[in-house]
Z-matrix of the N, CA and C atoms (Angstrom, degrees):
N
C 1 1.456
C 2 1.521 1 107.56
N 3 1.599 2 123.25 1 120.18
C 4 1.277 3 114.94 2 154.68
C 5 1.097 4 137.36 3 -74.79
N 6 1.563 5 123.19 4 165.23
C 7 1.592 6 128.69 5 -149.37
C 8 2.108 7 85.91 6 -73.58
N 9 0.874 8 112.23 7 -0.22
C 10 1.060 9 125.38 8 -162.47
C 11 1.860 10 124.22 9 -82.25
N 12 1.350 11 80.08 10 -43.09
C 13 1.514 12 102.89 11 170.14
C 14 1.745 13 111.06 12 -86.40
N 15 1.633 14 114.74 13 -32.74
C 16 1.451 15 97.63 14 -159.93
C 17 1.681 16 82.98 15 -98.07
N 18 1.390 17 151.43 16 8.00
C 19 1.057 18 123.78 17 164.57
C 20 1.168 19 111.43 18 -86.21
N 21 1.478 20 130.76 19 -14.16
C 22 1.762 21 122.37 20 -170.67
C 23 1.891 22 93.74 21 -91.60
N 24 1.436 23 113.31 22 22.89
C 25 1.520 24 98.09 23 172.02
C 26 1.305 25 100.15 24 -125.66
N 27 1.155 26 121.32 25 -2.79
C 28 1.432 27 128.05 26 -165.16
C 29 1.801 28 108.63 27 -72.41
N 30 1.172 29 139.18 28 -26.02
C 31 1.504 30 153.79 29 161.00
C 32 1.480 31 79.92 30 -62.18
N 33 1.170 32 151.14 31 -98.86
C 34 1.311 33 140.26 32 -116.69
C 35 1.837 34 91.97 33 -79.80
N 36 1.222 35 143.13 34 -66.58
C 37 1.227 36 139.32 35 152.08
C 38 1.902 37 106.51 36 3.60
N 39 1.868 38 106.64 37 -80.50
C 40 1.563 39 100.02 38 172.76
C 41 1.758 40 119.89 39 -42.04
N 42 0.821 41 130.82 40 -1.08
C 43 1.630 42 132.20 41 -151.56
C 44 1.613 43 99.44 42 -125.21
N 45 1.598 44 117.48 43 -34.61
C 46 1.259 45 110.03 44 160.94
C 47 1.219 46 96.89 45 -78.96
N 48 1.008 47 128.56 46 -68.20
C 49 1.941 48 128.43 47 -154.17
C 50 2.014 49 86.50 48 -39.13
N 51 1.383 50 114.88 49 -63.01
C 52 1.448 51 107.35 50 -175.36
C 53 1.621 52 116.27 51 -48.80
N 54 1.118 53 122.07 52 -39.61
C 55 1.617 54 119.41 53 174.63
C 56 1.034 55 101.12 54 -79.83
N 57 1.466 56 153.62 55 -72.29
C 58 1.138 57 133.58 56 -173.02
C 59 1.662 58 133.75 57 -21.37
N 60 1.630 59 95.33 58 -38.71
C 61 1.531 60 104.00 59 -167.58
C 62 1.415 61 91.81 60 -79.76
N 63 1.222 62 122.40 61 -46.98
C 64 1.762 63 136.03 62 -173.61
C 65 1.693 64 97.88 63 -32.19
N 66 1.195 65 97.23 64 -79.17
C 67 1.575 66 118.78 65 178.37
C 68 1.448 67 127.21 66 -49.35
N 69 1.653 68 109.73 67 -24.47
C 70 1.502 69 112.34 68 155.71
C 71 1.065 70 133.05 69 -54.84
N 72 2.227 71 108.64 70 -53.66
C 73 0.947 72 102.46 71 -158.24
C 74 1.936 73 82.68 72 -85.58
N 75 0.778 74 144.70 73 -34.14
C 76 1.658 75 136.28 74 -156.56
C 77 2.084 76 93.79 75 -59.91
N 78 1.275 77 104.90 76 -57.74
C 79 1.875 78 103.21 77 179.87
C 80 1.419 79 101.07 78 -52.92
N 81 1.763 80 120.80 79 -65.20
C 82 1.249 81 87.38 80 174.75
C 83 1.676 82 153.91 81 -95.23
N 84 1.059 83 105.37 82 34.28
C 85 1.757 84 139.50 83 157.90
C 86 1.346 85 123.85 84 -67.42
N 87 1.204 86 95.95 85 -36.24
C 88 1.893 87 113.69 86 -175.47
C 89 1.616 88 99.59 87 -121.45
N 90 1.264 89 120.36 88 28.08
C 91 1.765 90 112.78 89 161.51
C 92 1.838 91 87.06 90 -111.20
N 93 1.597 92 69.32 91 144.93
C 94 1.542 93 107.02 92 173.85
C 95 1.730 94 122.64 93 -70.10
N 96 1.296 95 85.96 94 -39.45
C 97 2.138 96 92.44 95 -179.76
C 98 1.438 97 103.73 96 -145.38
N 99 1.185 98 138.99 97 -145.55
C 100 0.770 99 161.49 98 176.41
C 101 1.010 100 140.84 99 -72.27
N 102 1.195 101 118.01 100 -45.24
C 103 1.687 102 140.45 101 176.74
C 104 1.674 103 92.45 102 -86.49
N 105 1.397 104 115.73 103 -57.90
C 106 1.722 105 98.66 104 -178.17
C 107 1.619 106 124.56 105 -61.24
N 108 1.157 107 109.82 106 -30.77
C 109 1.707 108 119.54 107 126.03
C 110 1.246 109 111.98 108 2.19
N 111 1.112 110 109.20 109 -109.95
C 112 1.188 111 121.84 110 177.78
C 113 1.813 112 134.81 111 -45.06
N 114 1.508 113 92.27 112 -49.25
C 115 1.487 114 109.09 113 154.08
C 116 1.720 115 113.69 114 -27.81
N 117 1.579 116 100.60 115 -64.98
C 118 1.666 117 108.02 116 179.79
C 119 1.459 118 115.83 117 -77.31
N 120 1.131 119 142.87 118 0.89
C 121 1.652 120 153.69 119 132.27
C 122 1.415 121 92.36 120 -41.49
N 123 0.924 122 145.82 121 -60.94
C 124 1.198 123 149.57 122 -146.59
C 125 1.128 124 102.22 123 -85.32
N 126 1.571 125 120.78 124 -82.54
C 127 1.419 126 123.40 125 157.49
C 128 2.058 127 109.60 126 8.68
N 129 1.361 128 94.02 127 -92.47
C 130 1.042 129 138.10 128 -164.87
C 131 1.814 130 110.45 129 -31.91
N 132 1.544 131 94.97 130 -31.66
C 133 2.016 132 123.89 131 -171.93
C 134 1.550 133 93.65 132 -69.02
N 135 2.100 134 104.84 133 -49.87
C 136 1.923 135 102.53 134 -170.51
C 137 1.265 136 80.84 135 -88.10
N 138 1.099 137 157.82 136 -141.11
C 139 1.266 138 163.62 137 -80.54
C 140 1.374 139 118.50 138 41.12
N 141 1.217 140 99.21 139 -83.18
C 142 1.955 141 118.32 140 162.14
C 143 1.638 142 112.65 141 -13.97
N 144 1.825 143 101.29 142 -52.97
C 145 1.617 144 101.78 143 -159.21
C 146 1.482 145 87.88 144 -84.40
N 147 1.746 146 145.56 145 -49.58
C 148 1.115 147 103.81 146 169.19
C 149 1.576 148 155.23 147 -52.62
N 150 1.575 149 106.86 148 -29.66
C 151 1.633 150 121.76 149 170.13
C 152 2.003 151 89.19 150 -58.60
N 153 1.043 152 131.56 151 -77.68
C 154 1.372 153 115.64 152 -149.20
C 155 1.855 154 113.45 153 -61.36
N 156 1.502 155 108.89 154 -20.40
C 157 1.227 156 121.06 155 165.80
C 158 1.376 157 123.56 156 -36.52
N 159 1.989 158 98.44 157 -61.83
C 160 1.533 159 120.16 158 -164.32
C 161 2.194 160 93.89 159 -81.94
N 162 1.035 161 93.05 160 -36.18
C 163 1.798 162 94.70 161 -178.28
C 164 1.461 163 96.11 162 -51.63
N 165 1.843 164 119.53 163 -65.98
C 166 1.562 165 92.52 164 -159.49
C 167 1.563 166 110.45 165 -81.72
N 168 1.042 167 122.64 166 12.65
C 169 1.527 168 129.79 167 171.46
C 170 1.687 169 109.51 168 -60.78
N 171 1.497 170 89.44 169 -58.05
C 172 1.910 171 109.02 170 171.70
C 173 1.295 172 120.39 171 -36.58
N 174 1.639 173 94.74 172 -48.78
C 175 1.601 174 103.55 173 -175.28
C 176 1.277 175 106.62 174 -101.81
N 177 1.239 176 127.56 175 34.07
C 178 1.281 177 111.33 176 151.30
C 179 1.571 178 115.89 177 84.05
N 180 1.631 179 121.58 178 1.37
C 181 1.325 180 125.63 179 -165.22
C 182 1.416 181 106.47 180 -83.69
């Protein structure tokens, strides 16, 4: 792989690292104990695979 390829992905990388954290602290803000806690850590890792889930749902895919 050239230095070439992994810098034009490197913006999309910042953009998960930025949603990820978003989505941490919001799941774990709104858990109840501990384990849902954790539950939303988890959550928080797919994020991505639910938004593209509910998108092609929208459209009908």
């Amino acid at each position: 792989m050239s230095n070439n390829q992994v810098q034009q992905s490197a913006p999309a990388g910042a953009i998960y690292g930025m949603g990820f954290i978003g989505a941490a602290v919001y799941f774990i803000s709104n858990a109840a104990g501990f384990w849902m806690g954790v539950v939303g850590f988890l959550k928080a890792l797919v994020w991505p695979a639910f938004l593209v889930y509910e998108a092609m749902k929208q459209m009908g895919m």
